[in-house]
C-alpha positions in Angstrom: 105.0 101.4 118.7 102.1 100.6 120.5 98.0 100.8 119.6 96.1 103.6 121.3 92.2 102.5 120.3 90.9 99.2 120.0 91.0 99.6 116.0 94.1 99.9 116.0 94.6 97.3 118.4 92.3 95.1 116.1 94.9 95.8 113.1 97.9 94.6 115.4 96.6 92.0 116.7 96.0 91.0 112.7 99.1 91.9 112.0 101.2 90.2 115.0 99.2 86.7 113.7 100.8 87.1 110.0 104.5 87.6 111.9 104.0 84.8 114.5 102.8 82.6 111.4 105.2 83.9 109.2 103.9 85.3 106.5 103.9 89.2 107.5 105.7 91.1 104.4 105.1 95.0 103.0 102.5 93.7 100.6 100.5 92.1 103.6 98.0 95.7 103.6 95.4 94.0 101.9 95.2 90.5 104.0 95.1 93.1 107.0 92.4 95.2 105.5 90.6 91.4 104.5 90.1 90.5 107.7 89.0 93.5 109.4 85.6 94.5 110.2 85.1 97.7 110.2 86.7 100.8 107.6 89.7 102.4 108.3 90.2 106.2 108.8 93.3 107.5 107.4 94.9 107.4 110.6 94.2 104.2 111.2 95.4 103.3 107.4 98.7 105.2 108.2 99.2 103.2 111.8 98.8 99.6 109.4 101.7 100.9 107.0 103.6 102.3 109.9 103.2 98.8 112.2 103.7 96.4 109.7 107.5 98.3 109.2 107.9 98.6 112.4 106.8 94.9 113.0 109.2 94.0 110.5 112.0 95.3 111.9 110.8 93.9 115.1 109.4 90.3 114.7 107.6 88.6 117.6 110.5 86.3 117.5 113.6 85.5 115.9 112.9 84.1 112.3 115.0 80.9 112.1 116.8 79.4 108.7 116.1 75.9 107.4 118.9 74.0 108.9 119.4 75.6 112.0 
């Protein structure tokens, strides 16, 4: 799942700094929407939903338990 304008690149790029700083959950839409700077079409609102589950399912690396 990859961007294909530089909006949505904008809202990955957002979105790959909450995984790699571990706080990227469902309910991170409106830290994502925060810190953008322009508005989002509906596409583009539907390509945030659609990589932050995809991102999820895919982390930029592996999450690691206290204690290991």
């Amino acid at each position: 799942m990859g961007p294909t304008n530089n909006h949505e690149q904008a809202i990955a790029r957002i979105v790959d700094g909450l995984d790699t700083e571990d706080r990227l959950s469902p309910t991170s839409i409106e830290d994502v929407i925060a810190d953008l700077s322009f508005a989002m079409t509906k596409s583009e609102s539907e390509f945030l939903v659609n990589y932050i589950r995809w991102r999820i399912d895919h982390p930029i690396r592996a999450k690691t338990w206290p204690g290991e």
